[in-house]
N, C-alpha and C positions, 0 to 999 in steps of 0.2 A: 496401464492406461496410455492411449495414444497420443503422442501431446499434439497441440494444436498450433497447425504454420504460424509463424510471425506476420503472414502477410497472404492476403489472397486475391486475385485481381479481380476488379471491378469495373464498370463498364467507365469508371472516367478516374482509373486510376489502381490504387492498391492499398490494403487494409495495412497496418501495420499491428502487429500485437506484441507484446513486450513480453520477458522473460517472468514473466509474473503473474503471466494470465495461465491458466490448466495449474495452478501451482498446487502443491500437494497436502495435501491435507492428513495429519496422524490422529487417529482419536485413543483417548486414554481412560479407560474404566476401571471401575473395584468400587469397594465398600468406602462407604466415609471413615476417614483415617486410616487406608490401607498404604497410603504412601505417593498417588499418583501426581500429587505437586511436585514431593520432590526428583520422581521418575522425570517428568516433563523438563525442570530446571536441568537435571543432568547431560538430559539430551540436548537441548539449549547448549550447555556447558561443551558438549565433546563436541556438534558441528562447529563452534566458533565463526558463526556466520552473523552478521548486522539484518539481515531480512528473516529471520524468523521468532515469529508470536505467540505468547501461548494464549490462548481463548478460553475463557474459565464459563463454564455453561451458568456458574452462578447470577453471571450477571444477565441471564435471560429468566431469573425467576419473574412471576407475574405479580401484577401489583396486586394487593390484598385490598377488599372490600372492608367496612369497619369492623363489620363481625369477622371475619377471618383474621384483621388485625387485632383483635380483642385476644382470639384463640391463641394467637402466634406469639403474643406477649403471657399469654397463659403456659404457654409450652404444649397444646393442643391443638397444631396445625400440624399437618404432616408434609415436611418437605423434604420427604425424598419420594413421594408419591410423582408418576411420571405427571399429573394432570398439575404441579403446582409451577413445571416449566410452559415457559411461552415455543415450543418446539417449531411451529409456525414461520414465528417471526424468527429462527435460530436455523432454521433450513432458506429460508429468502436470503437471511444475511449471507450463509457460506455459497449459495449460488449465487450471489452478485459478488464474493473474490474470486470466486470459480473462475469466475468471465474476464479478472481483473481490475475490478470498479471500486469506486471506493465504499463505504460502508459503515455508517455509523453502530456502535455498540452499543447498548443502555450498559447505565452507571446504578446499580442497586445498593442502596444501603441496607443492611444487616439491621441496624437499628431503630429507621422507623419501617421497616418490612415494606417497602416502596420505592417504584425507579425513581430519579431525579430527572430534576427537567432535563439538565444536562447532558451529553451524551460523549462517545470518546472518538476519532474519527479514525478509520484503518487502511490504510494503500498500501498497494505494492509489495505485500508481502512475499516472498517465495516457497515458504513451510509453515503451516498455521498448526499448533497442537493444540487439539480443542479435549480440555480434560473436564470430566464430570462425573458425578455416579453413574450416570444414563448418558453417555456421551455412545453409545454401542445400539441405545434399546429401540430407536425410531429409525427404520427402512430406508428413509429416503437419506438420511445421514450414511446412516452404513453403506450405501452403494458408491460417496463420495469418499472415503476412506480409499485412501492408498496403505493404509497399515492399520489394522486393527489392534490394539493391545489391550489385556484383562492383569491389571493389579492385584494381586492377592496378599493378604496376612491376619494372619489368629486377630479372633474378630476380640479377645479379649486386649488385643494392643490395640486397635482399633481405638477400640472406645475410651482407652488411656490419650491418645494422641488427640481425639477429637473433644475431651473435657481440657486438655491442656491447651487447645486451638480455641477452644469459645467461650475459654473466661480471661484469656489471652488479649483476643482480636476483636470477640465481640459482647465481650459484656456479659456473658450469661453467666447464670448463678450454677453450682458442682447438682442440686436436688434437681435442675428445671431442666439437663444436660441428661442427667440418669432416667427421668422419667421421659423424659423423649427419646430416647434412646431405645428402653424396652417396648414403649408401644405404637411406635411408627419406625425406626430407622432401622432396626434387627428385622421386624415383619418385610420390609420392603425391601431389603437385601434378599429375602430368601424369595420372592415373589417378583421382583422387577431385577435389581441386580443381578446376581449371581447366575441367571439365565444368558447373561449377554457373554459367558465364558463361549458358548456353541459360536456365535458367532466370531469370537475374536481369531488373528491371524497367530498372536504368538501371548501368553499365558506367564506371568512373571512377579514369580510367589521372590518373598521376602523384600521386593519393592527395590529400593536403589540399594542395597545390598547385592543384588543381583547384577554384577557388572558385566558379566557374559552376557543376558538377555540384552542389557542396554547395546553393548556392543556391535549385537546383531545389527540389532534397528536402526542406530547411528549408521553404520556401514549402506543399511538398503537404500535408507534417505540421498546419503552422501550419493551413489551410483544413479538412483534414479533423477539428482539434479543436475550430476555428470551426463545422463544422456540429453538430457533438456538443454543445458548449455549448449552441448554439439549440434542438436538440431537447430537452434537459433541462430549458431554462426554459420547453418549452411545453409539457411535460410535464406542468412540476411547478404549469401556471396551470392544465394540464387537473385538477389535481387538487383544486384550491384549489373550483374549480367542481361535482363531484362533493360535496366534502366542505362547502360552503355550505348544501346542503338536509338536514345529517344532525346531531341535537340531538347536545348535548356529552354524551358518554356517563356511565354513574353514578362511574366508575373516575377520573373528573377532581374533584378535591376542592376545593374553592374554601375556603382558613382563614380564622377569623378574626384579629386581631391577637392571637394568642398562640402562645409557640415549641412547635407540636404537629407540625412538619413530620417528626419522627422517629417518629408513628404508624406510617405505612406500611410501616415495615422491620419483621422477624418476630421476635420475642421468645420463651422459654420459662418458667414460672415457675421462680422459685430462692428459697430461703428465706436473709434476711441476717440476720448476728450480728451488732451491734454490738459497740466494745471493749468498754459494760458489761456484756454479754453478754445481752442483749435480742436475742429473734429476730422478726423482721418478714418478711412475704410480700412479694418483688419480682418483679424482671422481669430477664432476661438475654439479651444479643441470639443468635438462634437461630443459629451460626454470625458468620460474620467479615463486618462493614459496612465497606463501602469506600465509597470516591465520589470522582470524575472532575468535574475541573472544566473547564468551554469556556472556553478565555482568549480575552479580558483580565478582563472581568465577572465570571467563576466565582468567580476567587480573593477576590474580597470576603465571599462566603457560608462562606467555610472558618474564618474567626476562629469564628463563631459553634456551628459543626457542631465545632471542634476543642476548645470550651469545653464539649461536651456528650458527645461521644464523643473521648477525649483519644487511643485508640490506634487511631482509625480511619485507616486507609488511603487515600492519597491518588493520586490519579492528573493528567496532563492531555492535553487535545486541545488546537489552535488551531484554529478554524475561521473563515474569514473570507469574508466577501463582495464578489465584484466588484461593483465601482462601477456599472461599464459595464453588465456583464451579469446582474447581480445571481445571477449565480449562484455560491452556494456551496465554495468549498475548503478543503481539508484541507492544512494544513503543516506541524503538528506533533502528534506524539505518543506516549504514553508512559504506560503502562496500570502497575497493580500484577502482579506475577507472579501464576499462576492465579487472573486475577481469573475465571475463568469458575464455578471450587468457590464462590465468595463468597456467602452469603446474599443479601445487600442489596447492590446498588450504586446509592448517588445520584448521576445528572446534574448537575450544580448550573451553571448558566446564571439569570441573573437578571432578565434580560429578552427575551422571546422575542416576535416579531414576526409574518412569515409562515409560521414553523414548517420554513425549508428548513436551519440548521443544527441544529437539534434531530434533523428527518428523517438526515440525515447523522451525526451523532453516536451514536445509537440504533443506526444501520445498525452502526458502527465496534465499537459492547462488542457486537453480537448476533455479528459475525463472529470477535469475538474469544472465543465461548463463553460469552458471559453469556445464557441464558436471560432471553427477553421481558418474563415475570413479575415477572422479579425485580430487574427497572428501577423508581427512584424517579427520576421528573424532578422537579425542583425548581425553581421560576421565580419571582421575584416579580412579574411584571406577564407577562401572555399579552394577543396578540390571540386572538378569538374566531376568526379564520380558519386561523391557524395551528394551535389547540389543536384543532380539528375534522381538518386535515390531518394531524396528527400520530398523534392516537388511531385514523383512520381506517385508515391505516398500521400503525400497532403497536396494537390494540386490548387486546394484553396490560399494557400496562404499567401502573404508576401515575403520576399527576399531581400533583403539589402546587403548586397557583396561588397569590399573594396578593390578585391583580385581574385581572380580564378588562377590559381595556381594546382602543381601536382599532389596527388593526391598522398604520397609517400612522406611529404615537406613533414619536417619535424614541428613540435609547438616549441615556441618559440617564446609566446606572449607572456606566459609563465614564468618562464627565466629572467627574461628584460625588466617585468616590473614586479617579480616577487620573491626572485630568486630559487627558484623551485622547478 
Protein backbone atom coordinates (compact mmCIF):
# COMPACT_ATOMS: atom_id res chain seq x y z
CA UNK A 1 0.00 0.00 0.00
CA UNK A 2 1.15 3.50 -1.03
CA UNK A 3 1.80 5.42 2.01
CA UNK A 4 0.48 8.94 2.19
CA UNK A 5 2.78 12.45 2.00
CA UNK A 6 3.24 14.00 5.28
CA UNK A 7 2.13 17.14 3.77
CA UNK A 8 0.25 18.45 0.57
CA UNK A 9 -0.01 21.91 -0.51
CA UNK A 10 -3.00 24.01 -0.12
CA UNK A 11 -4.15 26.96 -1.42
CA UNK A 12 -2.92 28.91 2.02
CA UNK A 13 -0.47 26.60 3.03
CA UNK A 14 0.37 22.82 3.49
CA UNK A 15 -1.13 19.83 5.23
CA UNK A 16 0.96 18.17 7.47
CA UNK A 17 0.38 14.26 8.30
CA UNK A 18 2.31 12.54 10.81
CA UNK A 19 4.05 9.06 10.85
CA UNK A 20 0.84 7.57 12.12
CA UNK A 21 -1.47 8.35 9.74
CA UNK A 22 -1.69 5.15 6.63
CA UNK A 23 -0.40 3.12 9.71
CA UNK A 24 -0.73 -0.55 9.17
CA UNK A 25 -2.89 -2.55 10.27
CA UNK A 26 -2.30 -6.78 11.02
CA UNK A 27 -5.49 -8.75 11.34
CA UNK A 28 -5.32 -12.08 13.39
CA UNK A 29 -7.81 -15.14 13.00
CA UNK A 30 -8.53 -18.88 13.97
CA UNK A 31 -10.70 -20.62 16.15
CA UNK A 32 -11.46 -19.58 19.83
CA UNK A 33 -8.51 -20.94 21.83
CA UNK A 34 -6.31 -21.41 18.78
CA UNK A 35 -3.71 -19.29 20.28
CA UNK A 36 -4.13 -15.81 18.48
CA UNK A 37 -3.53 -13.65 21.70
CA UNK A 38 -0.70 -15.22 22.35
CA UNK A 39 0.51 -14.92 18.44
CA UNK A 40 -0.30 -11.11 18.79
CA UNK A 41 1.56 -10.44 22.21
CA UNK A 42 4.67 -12.25 20.63
CA UNK A 43 4.73 -10.06 17.72
CA UNK A 44 4.32 -7.10 20.12
CA UNK A 45 7.14 -8.89 21.89
CA UNK A 46 9.73 -9.13 18.85
CA UNK A 47 9.06 -5.40 17.19
CA UNK A 48 9.91 -3.82 20.65
CA UNK A 49 8.24 -0.75 19.50
CA UNK A 50 6.14 1.80 22.20
CA UNK A 51 3.45 2.49 19.22
CA UNK A 52 1.81 -0.65 18.66
CA UNK A 53 -1.79 -1.99 19.80
CA UNK A 54 -3.39 -4.82 19.88
CA UNK A 55 -7.35 -4.41 19.21
CA UNK A 56 -9.26 -7.25 20.44
CA UNK A 57 -12.72 -7.33 18.24
CA UNK A 58 -14.15 -8.56 21.55
CA UNK A 59 -14.66 -5.25 22.63
CA UNK A 60 -17.01 -4.36 19.61
CA UNK A 61 -19.55 -7.25 20.70
CA UNK A 62 -23.12 -5.57 20.63
CA UNK A 63 -24.97 -4.88 23.54
CA UNK A 64 -27.65 -7.64 24.27
CA UNK A 65 -31.42 -6.75 24.50
CA UNK A 66 -33.01 -8.45 27.83
CA UNK A 67 -34.00 -11.49 26.09
CA UNK A 68 -30.58 -12.06 24.47
CA UNK A 69 -29.28 -11.18 27.95
CA UNK A 70 -31.34 -13.83 29.58
CA UNK A 71 -29.94 -16.41 26.69
CA UNK A 72 -26.36 -15.27 27.17
CA UNK A 73 -26.53 -16.05 30.86
CA UNK A 74 -28.31 -19.33 29.92
CA UNK A 75 -25.27 -20.35 27.64
CA UNK A 76 -27.88 -19.90 24.54
CA UNK A 77 -26.58 -16.97 22.61
CA UNK A 78 -24.22 -17.57 19.95
CA UNK A 79 -21.17 -15.42 20.11
CA UNK A 80 -19.24 -16.43 17.59
CA UNK A 81 -22.02 -15.87 15.07
CA UNK A 82 -20.59 -12.82 12.73
CA UNK A 83 -24.22 -10.85 13.52
CA UNK A 84 -23.44 -10.80 17.41
CA UNK A 85 -20.34 -8.16 16.31
CA UNK A 86 -21.08 -4.35 15.88
CA UNK A 87 -18.68 -4.77 12.54
CA UNK A 88 -20.13 -1.30 11.42
CA UNK A 89 -19.05 0.62 14.09
CA UNK A 90 -15.45 -1.76 14.08
CA UNK A 91 -14.83 -0.65 10.32
CA UNK A 92 -15.66 3.46 11.15
CA UNK A 93 -13.32 2.92 14.06
CA UNK A 94 -10.12 1.48 11.99
CA UNK A 95 -10.96 4.06 9.18
CA UNK A 96 -10.63 7.08 11.43
CA UNK A 97 -6.81 5.56 12.66
CA UNK A 98 -6.53 4.85 8.89
CA UNK A 99 -6.53 8.73 8.53
CA UNK A 100 -4.71 9.15 12.00
CA UNK A 101 -7.51 10.49 14.28
CA UNK A 102 -8.19 9.70 17.38
CA UNK A 103 -10.72 6.99 18.26
CA UNK A 104 -12.62 5.96 21.02
CA UNK A 105 -13.04 1.98 21.72
CA UNK A 106 -15.99 0.53 23.70
CA UNK A 107 -15.13 -1.29 26.94
CA UNK A 108 -17.46 -4.67 27.05
CA UNK A 109 -17.95 -6.44 29.97
CA UNK A 110 -18.08 -10.41 29.78
CA UNK A 111 -20.28 -10.29 32.79
CA UNK A 112 -23.19 -8.28 32.29
CA UNK A 113 -22.98 -8.99 28.38
CA UNK A 114 -23.10 -5.05 27.92
CA UNK A 115 -20.80 -2.14 26.67
CA UNK A 116 -19.97 0.41 29.50
CA UNK A 117 -20.64 3.77 29.47
CA UNK A 118 -17.10 4.23 29.36
CA UNK A 119 -14.93 4.04 26.55
CA UNK A 120 -11.01 3.73 26.09
CA UNK A 121 -9.45 6.60 23.78
CA UNK A 122 -6.63 5.49 20.97
CA UNK A 123 -4.03 7.96 19.03
CA UNK A 124 -1.15 7.68 17.19
CA UNK A 125 -0.76 4.39 16.82
CA UNK A 126 1.81 3.03 14.18
CA UNK A 127 0.72 -0.95 13.83
CA UNK A 128 -2.60 -1.80 15.26
CA UNK A 129 -3.15 -5.88 15.44
CA UNK A 130 -6.67 -6.34 15.57
CA UNK A 131 -7.25 -10.10 16.73
CA UNK A 132 -10.56 -12.02 16.65
CA UNK A 133 -12.33 -15.17 15.42
CA UNK A 134 -13.76 -13.05 12.46
CA UNK A 135 -11.04 -10.29 12.44
CA UNK A 136 -10.58 -11.88 8.37
CA UNK A 137 -14.53 -12.45 7.58
CA UNK A 138 -16.00 -8.64 6.69
CA UNK A 139 -14.54 -7.22 3.19
CA UNK A 140 -14.09 -3.88 3.91
CA UNK A 141 -11.69 -4.98 7.05
CA UNK A 142 -9.73 -7.28 4.71
CA UNK A 143 -9.04 -4.83 2.09
CA UNK A 144 -7.47 -2.57 5.21
CA UNK A 145 -5.10 -5.45 6.26
CA UNK A 146 -1.62 -4.97 5.28
CA UNK A 147 -1.10 -8.66 6.50
CA UNK A 148 -3.57 -11.20 6.72
CA UNK A 149 -2.85 -14.16 9.20
CA UNK A 150 -5.18 -17.59 9.98
CA UNK A 151 -4.20 -19.15 13.49
CA UNK A 152 -4.65 -22.69 13.52
CA UNK A 153 -4.67 -25.82 16.31
CA UNK A 154 -6.60 -29.18 16.98
CA UNK A 155 -9.88 -27.86 17.91
CA UNK A 156 -9.74 -30.52 20.79
CA UNK A 157 -6.78 -27.98 22.41
CA UNK A 158 -9.01 -25.41 21.57
CA UNK A 159 -11.50 -26.15 23.69
CA UNK A 160 -9.17 -27.02 26.62
CA UNK A 161 -7.56 -23.59 26.52
CA UNK A 162 -10.83 -21.74 26.12
CA UNK A 163 -12.65 -23.78 29.30
CA UNK A 164 -9.43 -22.73 31.09
CA UNK A 165 -9.88 -19.06 29.74
CA UNK A 166 -13.54 -18.59 30.90
CA UNK A 167 -13.66 -20.12 34.27
CA UNK A 168 -10.36 -18.20 34.69
CA UNK A 169 -11.37 -14.54 33.30
CA UNK A 170 -14.83 -14.86 33.09
CA UNK A 171 -16.70 -16.56 35.47
CA UNK A 172 -18.29 -19.30 33.46
CA UNK A 173 -19.27 -22.58 34.92
CA UNK A 174 -16.89 -26.12 32.87
CA UNK A 175 -21.15 -27.62 31.80
CA UNK A 176 -22.34 -23.87 30.40
CA UNK A 177 -18.48 -23.71 28.38
CA UNK A 178 -19.16 -27.47 27.07
CA UNK A 179 -22.51 -26.88 25.92
CA UNK A 180 -21.64 -23.61 24.18
CA UNK A 181 -19.08 -24.99 22.71
CA UNK A 182 -20.79 -27.88 20.83
CA UNK A 183 -23.80 -25.98 19.58
CA UNK A 184 -22.62 -22.64 18.53
CA UNK A 185 -18.76 -22.28 18.69
CA UNK A 186 -17.69 -25.64 16.66
CA UNK A 187 -20.92 -25.00 14.16
CA UNK A 188 -19.55 -21.38 13.54
CA UNK A 189 -15.99 -22.23 13.09
CA UNK A 190 -16.76 -24.62 10.41
CA UNK A 191 -19.39 -22.13 8.77
CA UNK A 192 -17.80 -18.46 9.56
CA UNK A 193 -14.19 -19.22 10.68
CA UNK A 194 -12.34 -21.61 9.14
CA UNK A 195 -13.50 -20.08 5.59
CA UNK A 196 -11.39 -16.88 6.39
CA UNK A 197 -8.08 -19.45 5.89
CA UNK A 198 -8.73 -18.53 1.54
CA UNK A 199 -8.52 -15.23 2.37
CA UNK A 200 -5.43 -15.09 4.71
CA UNK A 201 -1.80 -13.88 3.58
CA UNK A 202 0.09 -16.41 5.68
CA UNK A 203 -1.51 -19.77 7.62
CA UNK A 204 0.28 -20.56 11.15
CA UNK A 205 -0.68 -24.04 12.58
CA UNK A 206 0.59 -24.66 16.09
CA UNK A 207 0.22 -20.77 17.03
CA UNK A 208 3.30 -19.18 18.91
CA UNK A 209 5.03 -22.41 18.71
CA UNK A 210 5.42 -21.54 15.28
CA UNK A 211 8.54 -19.05 15.56
CA UNK A 212 9.35 -19.15 11.78
CA UNK A 213 5.86 -18.03 10.78
CA UNK A 214 6.09 -15.17 13.54
CA UNK A 215 9.40 -14.40 12.20
CA UNK A 216 8.26 -13.77 8.82
CA UNK A 217 5.66 -11.32 9.93
CA UNK A 218 7.74 -9.52 12.34
CA UNK A 219 10.42 -8.92 9.55
CA UNK A 220 7.28 -7.66 6.90
CA UNK A 221 6.03 -5.10 9.56
CA UNK A 222 9.55 -4.17 10.49
CA UNK A 223 10.37 -3.28 6.37
CA UNK A 224 7.08 -1.90 5.74
CA UNK A 225 7.70 0.79 8.62
CA UNK A 226 11.15 1.09 7.42
CA UNK A 227 9.89 2.40 4.24
CA UNK A 228 7.37 4.75 5.99
CA UNK A 229 10.01 6.23 7.96
CA UNK A 230 12.01 7.04 4.92
CA UNK A 231 9.17 8.40 3.07
CA UNK A 232 8.34 10.80 5.98
CA UNK A 233 11.87 12.07 6.38
CA UNK A 234 11.98 12.96 2.61
CA UNK A 235 9.04 14.33 2.86
CA UNK A 236 9.42 16.50 5.58
CA UNK A 237 13.30 17.69 3.60
CA UNK A 238 10.77 18.14 0.67
CA UNK A 239 9.30 20.50 2.87
CA UNK A 240 12.23 22.30 4.57
CA UNK A 241 13.02 23.16 0.80
CA UNK A 242 9.61 24.56 -0.28
CA UNK A 243 9.49 26.46 2.85
CA UNK A 244 13.46 27.90 2.54
CA UNK A 245 12.14 30.58 -0.27
CA UNK A 246 9.12 31.80 1.78
CA UNK A 247 9.72 35.07 4.37
CA UNK A 248 8.76 34.40 8.11
CA UNK A 249 5.26 35.34 8.13
CA UNK A 250 3.91 38.62 10.35
CA UNK A 251 2.16 35.95 12.95
CA UNK A 252 5.91 34.98 14.12
CA UNK A 253 6.82 37.48 16.89
CA UNK A 254 10.29 37.74 17.64
CA UNK A 255 10.35 39.36 21.81
CA UNK A 256 12.48 41.37 23.23
CA UNK A 257 13.86 40.47 26.78
CA UNK A 258 10.75 41.11 28.51
CA UNK A 259 8.06 38.55 29.95
CA UNK A 260 5.40 39.62 27.10
CA UNK A 261 5.03 36.03 25.88
CA UNK A 262 1.41 36.09 27.36
CA UNK A 263 0.34 38.85 24.78
CA UNK A 264 -0.92 36.51 22.19
CA UNK A 265 -3.53 34.71 24.30
CA UNK A 266 -7.05 36.74 24.21
CA UNK A 267 -8.16 38.82 27.11
CA UNK A 268 -11.59 40.72 27.80
CA UNK A 269 -11.75 44.02 29.80
CA UNK A 270 -12.92 43.69 33.46
CA UNK A 271 -12.80 46.50 35.97
CA UNK A 272 -10.80 45.67 39.40
CA UNK A 273 -11.50 46.63 42.99
CA UNK A 274 -8.95 46.77 45.21
CA UNK A 275 -9.41 45.84 49.07
CA UNK A 276 -9.31 49.81 49.54
CA UNK A 277 -11.79 49.85 47.16
CA UNK A 278 -10.28 51.77 44.29
CA UNK A 279 -11.39 50.64 40.96
CA UNK A 280 -8.81 50.22 38.00
CA UNK A 281 -9.39 49.11 34.24
CA UNK A 282 -7.79 45.34 33.59
CA UNK A 283 -7.64 42.66 31.46
CA UNK A 284 -9.15 38.99 32.07
CA UNK A 285 -8.33 36.08 29.97
CA UNK A 286 -11.19 35.54 27.40
CA UNK A 287 -11.95 32.03 28.33
CA UNK A 288 -9.66 29.19 30.02
CA UNK A 289 -5.55 29.42 29.03
CA UNK A 290 -3.97 26.15 29.03
CA UNK A 291 -0.73 25.02 27.73
CA UNK A 292 1.04 21.71 26.90
CA UNK A 293 4.37 21.24 27.38
CA UNK A 294 6.90 18.99 24.82
CA UNK A 295 9.03 17.01 27.37
CA UNK A 296 11.92 17.10 28.58
CA UNK A 297 12.51 20.95 27.72
CA UNK A 298 8.75 22.26 28.00
CA UNK A 299 8.65 21.80 31.75
CA UNK A 300 11.46 24.39 32.33
CA UNK A 301 9.08 27.25 30.99
CA UNK A 302 6.05 26.23 33.20
CA UNK A 303 7.82 27.84 36.64
CA UNK A 304 7.67 30.95 34.89
CA UNK A 305 3.90 30.67 33.00
CA UNK A 306 2.72 29.12 36.56
CA UNK A 307 4.15 32.52 38.40
CA UNK A 308 2.02 34.38 35.95
CA UNK A 309 -1.08 32.41 35.38
CA UNK A 310 -1.33 30.33 38.71
CA UNK A 311 -4.61 28.26 37.65
CA UNK A 312 -3.58 27.60 34.24
CA UNK A 313 -3.79 24.24 32.90
CA UNK A 314 -1.29 22.17 32.25
CA UNK A 315 -0.79 19.35 29.85
CA UNK A 316 2.06 16.97 28.18
CA UNK A 317 3.44 15.36 25.08
CA UNK A 318 6.87 13.53 24.77
CA UNK A 319 8.18 13.71 21.57
CA UNK A 320 11.48 12.57 20.71
CA UNK A 321 13.74 12.05 17.81
CA UNK A 322 15.35 9.07 16.25
CA UNK A 323 18.91 9.34 16.29
CA UNK A 324 19.29 7.27 13.28
CA UNK A 325 16.44 8.51 11.34
CA UNK A 326 15.88 11.52 12.68
CA UNK A 327 12.62 11.28 12.38
CA UNK A 328 10.18 12.32 14.96
CA UNK A 329 8.00 10.19 17.57
CA UNK A 330 5.29 10.44 19.87
CA UNK A 331 5.40 8.26 23.24
CA UNK A 332 3.65 10.01 25.46
CA UNK A 333 0.62 11.99 26.16
CA UNK A 334 -1.72 13.58 28.19
CA UNK A 335 -3.81 16.62 27.20
CA UNK A 336 -6.19 18.68 29.75
CA UNK A 337 -9.89 17.45 29.46
CA UNK A 338 -11.89 19.62 26.69
CA UNK A 339 -8.80 21.26 25.99
CA UNK A 340 -10.46 21.67 22.48
CA UNK A 341 -13.44 24.69 24.28
CA UNK A 342 -9.91 26.38 25.59
CA UNK A 343 -9.36 29.95 24.53
CA UNK A 344 -5.55 29.76 24.55
CA UNK A 345 -3.46 26.94 24.36
CA UNK A 346 0.52 27.39 24.75
CA UNK A 347 2.95 24.97 23.09
CA UNK A 348 5.72 25.63 25.25
CA UNK A 349 9.01 23.77 23.74
CA UNK A 350 12.05 25.86 24.36
CA UNK A 351 14.05 25.08 21.67
CA UNK A 352 12.97 24.25 18.36
CA UNK A 353 15.33 23.12 15.62
CA UNK A 354 14.15 21.76 12.15
CA UNK A 355 10.59 22.29 13.18
CA UNK A 356 9.54 18.33 12.82
CA UNK A 357 8.39 17.95 16.50
CA UNK A 358 6.61 21.30 16.71
CA UNK A 359 5.03 19.94 13.23
CA UNK A 360 3.99 16.78 15.08
CA UNK A 361 2.83 18.38 18.34
CA UNK A 362 0.56 21.12 16.51
CA UNK A 363 -0.77 18.16 14.39
CA UNK A 364 -1.59 16.26 18.08
CA UNK A 365 -3.89 19.65 20.01
CA UNK A 366 -5.49 20.21 16.18
CA UNK A 367 -6.75 16.50 16.19
CA UNK A 368 -7.44 16.79 19.42
CA UNK A 369 -10.03 19.84 18.75
CA UNK A 370 -7.98 22.80 19.40
CA UNK A 371 -8.59 25.21 16.68
CA UNK A 372 -5.25 26.35 14.64
CA UNK A 373 -5.82 29.94 15.95
CA UNK A 374 -5.74 29.39 19.01
CA UNK A 375 -2.33 27.79 19.24
CA UNK A 376 0.41 29.85 21.13
CA UNK A 377 3.96 28.12 20.41
CA UNK A 378 6.27 29.31 22.67
CA UNK A 379 10.09 28.81 21.96
CA UNK A 380 12.94 30.35 23.19
CA UNK A 381 15.55 29.93 20.47
CA UNK A 382 14.03 28.71 16.76
CA UNK A 383 15.99 27.84 13.72
CA UNK A 384 14.95 29.99 10.85
CA UNK A 385 14.18 26.71 8.83
CA UNK A 386 12.11 25.14 11.04
CA UNK A 387 10.00 28.39 12.01
CA UNK A 388 9.38 28.79 8.00
CA UNK A 389 8.33 24.88 8.02
CA UNK A 390 6.17 25.14 10.72
CA UNK A 391 4.11 28.44 9.98
CA UNK A 392 4.18 27.11 6.38
CA UNK A 393 2.06 24.15 7.74
CA UNK A 394 -0.03 25.86 10.30
CA UNK A 395 -0.13 29.47 8.95
CA UNK A 396 -2.88 29.92 11.59
CA UNK A 397 -1.09 29.85 14.64
CA UNK A 398 0.94 32.13 16.72
CA UNK A 399 4.61 32.14 17.45
CA UNK A 400 6.50 33.43 20.14
CA UNK A 401 10.34 33.26 19.56
CA UNK A 402 13.27 34.59 21.78
CA UNK A 403 15.94 34.23 18.87
CA UNK A 404 16.11 32.94 15.60
CA UNK A 405 19.22 31.19 15.60
CA UNK A 406 20.89 28.13 13.19
CA UNK A 407 19.20 25.68 12.47
CA UNK A 408 22.21 22.82 13.32
CA UNK A 409 22.59 24.75 17.12
CA UNK A 410 22.59 21.97 19.45
CA UNK A 411 19.79 21.57 22.60
CA UNK A 412 21.07 23.02 24.96
CA UNK A 413 17.97 23.67 27.43
CA UNK A 414 18.11 20.04 28.45
CA UNK A 415 21.47 19.96 29.77
CA UNK A 416 21.35 23.44 31.63
CA UNK A 417 18.31 22.63 33.55
CA UNK A 418 18.16 18.81 33.57
CA UNK A 419 21.15 17.56 33.01
CA UNK A 420 20.45 15.41 30.04
Amino acid sequence: MESISPFYSLTQGAKYSPPWQDLSIIGIAGSSGSGKTSVAMEIVRSLNLPWVVILVMDSFYKSLSPEEHRKAHANEYDFDSPESIDFDLLVETLRTLKKGKRAQIPVYSFADHQRQPQTTTLYSPRVIILEGILALHDPRIAEMLDVKIFVEADMDVCLGRRVLRDVRERGRDIDGIIKQWFTYVKPSFTRFVDPQRGVSDIIIPRGIENKTAIDMVVKHIQRKLQEKSEHHTEELRKLGLIAADVELPRNVHVLPSTPQALDMTLYIPAEVETPQGNKYNGLNPKGIVSAVAILRGGSCLETALKRTIPDCITGRMLIQTDEVSQEPGLHYIKLPPQIGEHASVMLLDPQMSSGGAALMAVRVLIDHGVSEEKIVFVTCAAGEGGLKRLTTVFPKINVIVGRIEDEGEPRWMEKRYFGC
